[in-house]
N, C-alpha and C positions, 0 to 999 in steps of 0.2 A: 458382640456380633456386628460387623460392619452391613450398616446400612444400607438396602438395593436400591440402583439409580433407577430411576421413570425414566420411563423411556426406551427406545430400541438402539444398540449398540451399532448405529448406521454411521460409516467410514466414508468418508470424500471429498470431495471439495466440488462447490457449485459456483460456477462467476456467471456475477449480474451483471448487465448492462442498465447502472442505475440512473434514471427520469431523475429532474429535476421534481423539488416537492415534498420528498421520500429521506429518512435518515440511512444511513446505513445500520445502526442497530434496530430499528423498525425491517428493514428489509432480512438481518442475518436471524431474528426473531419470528418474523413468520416462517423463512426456511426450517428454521428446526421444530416449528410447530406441525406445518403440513407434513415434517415427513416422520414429525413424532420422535427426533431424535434426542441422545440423553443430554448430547454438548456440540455445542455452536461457538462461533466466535468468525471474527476477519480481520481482513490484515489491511491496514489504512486506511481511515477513514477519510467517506470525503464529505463533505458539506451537504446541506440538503438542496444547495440551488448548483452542487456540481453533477456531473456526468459522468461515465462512462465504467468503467471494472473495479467492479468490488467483488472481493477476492472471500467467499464463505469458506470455512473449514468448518468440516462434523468430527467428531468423534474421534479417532487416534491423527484425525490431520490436522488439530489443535494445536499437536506438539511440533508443529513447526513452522508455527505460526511467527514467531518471532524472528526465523531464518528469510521469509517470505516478505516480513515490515524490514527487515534490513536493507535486502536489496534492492537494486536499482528500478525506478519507474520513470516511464514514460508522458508528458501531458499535451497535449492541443490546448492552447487558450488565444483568448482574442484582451487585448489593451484598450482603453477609451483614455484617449486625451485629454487633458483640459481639466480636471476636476480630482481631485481628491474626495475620500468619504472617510467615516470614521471606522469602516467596515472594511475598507481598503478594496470594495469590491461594489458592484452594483445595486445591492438592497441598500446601504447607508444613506446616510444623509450626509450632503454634500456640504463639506468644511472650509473649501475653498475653489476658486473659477481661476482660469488662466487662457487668453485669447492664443497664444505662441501654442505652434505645431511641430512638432520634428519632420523632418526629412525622413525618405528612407537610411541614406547615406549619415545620419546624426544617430540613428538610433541603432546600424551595425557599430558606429564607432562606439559607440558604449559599451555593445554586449559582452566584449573581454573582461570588462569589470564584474561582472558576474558567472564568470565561465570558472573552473577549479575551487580550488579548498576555499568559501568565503565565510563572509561572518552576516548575520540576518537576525536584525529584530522580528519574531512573530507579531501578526497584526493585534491591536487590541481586544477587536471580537476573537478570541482565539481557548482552546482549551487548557493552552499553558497555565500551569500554577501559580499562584501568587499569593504564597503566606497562606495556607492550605486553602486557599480559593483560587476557582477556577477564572481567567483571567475574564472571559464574558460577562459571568456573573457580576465581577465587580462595575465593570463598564457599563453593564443593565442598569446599574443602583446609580452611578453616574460619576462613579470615582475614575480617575486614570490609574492606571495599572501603571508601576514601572516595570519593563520588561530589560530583561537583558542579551544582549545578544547572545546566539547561538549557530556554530560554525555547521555548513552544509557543502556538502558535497555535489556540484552541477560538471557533470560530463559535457552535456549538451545544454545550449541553445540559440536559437537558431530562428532570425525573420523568415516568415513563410512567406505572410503578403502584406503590404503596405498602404495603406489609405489616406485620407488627409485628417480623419479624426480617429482613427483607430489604427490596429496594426495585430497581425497572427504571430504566433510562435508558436514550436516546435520544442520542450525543454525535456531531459534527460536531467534526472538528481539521484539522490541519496536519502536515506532515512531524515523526517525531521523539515523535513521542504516547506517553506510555505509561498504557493504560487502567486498570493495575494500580496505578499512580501514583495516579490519579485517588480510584479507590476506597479507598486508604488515606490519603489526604488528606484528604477528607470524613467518614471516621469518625475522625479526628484534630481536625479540625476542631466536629467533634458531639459530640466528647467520648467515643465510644461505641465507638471501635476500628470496622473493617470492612475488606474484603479481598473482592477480585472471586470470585465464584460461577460466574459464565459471561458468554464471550465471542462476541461473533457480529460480524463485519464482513458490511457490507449494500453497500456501495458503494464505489467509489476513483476519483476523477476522474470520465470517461465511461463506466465500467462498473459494471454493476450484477450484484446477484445473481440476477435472473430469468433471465439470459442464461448459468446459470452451469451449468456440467458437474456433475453430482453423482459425487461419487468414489468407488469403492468398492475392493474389493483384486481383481478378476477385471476391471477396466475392461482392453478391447481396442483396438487399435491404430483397427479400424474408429467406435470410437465417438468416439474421441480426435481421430481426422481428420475427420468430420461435425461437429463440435464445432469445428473452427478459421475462426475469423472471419477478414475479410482485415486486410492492413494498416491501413488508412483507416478501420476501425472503432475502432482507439486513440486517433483524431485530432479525434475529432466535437469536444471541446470547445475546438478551435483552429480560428480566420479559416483557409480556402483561399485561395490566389493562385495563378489558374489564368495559366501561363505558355504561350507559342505553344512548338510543336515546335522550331521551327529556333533556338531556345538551349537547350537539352539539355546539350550539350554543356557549354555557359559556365557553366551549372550544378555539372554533373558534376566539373566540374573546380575546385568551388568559388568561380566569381565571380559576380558579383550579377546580376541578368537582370529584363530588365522588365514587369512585371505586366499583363496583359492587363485582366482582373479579381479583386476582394476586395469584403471589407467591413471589412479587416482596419482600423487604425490606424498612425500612425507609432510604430515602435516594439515593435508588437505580433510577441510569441511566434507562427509562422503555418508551416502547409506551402504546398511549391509542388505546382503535378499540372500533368499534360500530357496533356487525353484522359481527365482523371479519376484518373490513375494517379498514387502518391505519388513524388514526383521529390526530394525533400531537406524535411529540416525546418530553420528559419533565422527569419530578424527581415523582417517589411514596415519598408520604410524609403524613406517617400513615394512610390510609383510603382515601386521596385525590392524586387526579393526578396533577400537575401542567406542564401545556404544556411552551416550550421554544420555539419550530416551529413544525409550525402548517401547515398541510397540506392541500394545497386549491384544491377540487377534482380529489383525488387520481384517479386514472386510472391503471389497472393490465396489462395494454400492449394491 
């Protein structure tokens, strides 16, 4: 006899506007605590001295968790010149000084070098693996990790503003990013050493930060649960294929079912609904839907 899970079988997704200070497994661990649910989880993690959207799933919006870290994110950070750290970011300790400033005009002429398909060492304080340890750890103890590069994908980015010892941007990536990367590549690149100041994620996939919880340490279970969108708010930037009631079942059971209506593609990443309601996420595959997971009664919060 299989085992009953604790907990209430509560479906949604809740985005934090996460403080500095704060992990994001500490923040997706109180959500499921205050609202008592059975399964928690989120999708990118950011640092504890970053900012801004962290993306909770409960419950059947777990399972699409992985579709949600694939896609495209958005970040706000600020660059400090002059310095390198061993953290590649502003808690470390500082490895090396340089007096040399870039320009506005020196530091657009570099940005192409980081714009499309690149390649990026993670920074040393980092989660990356190495040789089943996590690379921080090792760097804790006081070893250098060797790390190896790892290709990422940058749509965007983009100088906002320009200072004489700092400088803003605006970057758009792909799974795998690391912004701290970025910011010590460009003052390597400029000749001038630099190391991120500050961190803000604005967006990940469908969700944005206007839509986000603001987090604080007395946030209450009532505010947590007013705050939870339904399922189908994760899904906006996927084709629907809205399937008839009486396959459900052939759904459920993982076989393919045929599509009433879409605007999907052959091929196309898509949900099914029945009534509106999310019924499996799967491939449009010319007129059928083929589910990959399948949602066992959805709940809108």
């Amino acid at each position: 006899m299989a085992r009953r899970k604790r907990g209430a079988p509560v479906t949604g997704w809740v985005l934090v506007d996460k403080p500095t200070g704060v992990t994001s497994t500490a923040v997706t661990n109180k959500i499921r605590w205050l609202l008592g649910a059975q399964k928690a989880g989120h999708a990118g993690t950011l640092d504890p001295d970053a900012t801004g959207l962290l993306v909770v799933a409960l419950g059947e919006a777990t399972k699409v968790l992985s579709h949600i870290t694939d896609a495209l994110k958005a970040y706000d950070f600020t660059v400090t010149w002059g310095a390198s750290t061993n953290t590649d970011d502003a808690i470390g300790t500082v490895l090396e000084r340089r007096d040399s400033r870039p320009s506005a005009e020196q530091i657009r002429a570099v940005l192409p070098q980081f714009i499309g398909k690149i390649e990026q060492v993670p920074p040393t304080f980092s989660a990356v693996h190495v040789a089943g340890k996590r690379a921080y750890d090792l760097a804790r103890q006081g070893a250098t990790p060797d790390l190896a590069s790892r290709p990422l994908f940058v749509e965007t980015l983009e100088l906002t503003n320009a200072g004489t010892d700092a400088a803003d941007f605006h970057l758009v990536c792909g799974k795998g990013g690391y912004v701290r990367a970025i910011s010590r590549d460009m003052g390597e690149k400029l000749e001038c050493l630099g190391h991120t100041l500050r961190l803000r994620r604005v967006w990940s996939g469908p969700f944005h930060i206007r839509d986000a919880l603001v987090w604080h340490d007395d946030i209450t279970s009532d505010e947590v649960r007013d705050a939870l969108k339904p399922l189908a708010f994760g899904l906006a930037d996927l084709r629907e294929c809205q399937i008839d009631a009486v396959f459900e079942g052939r759904l459920k059971n993982g076989n393919k079912a045929p599509v009433q209506s879409t605007d999907a593609g052959p091929g196309d990443v898509a949900w099914a609904s029945i009534d509106g309601t999310p019924i499996a996420l799967g491939t449009y595959l010319s007129g059928d839907f083929q589910p990959s997971r399948v949602f066992i009664e959805p709940r809108d919060g």
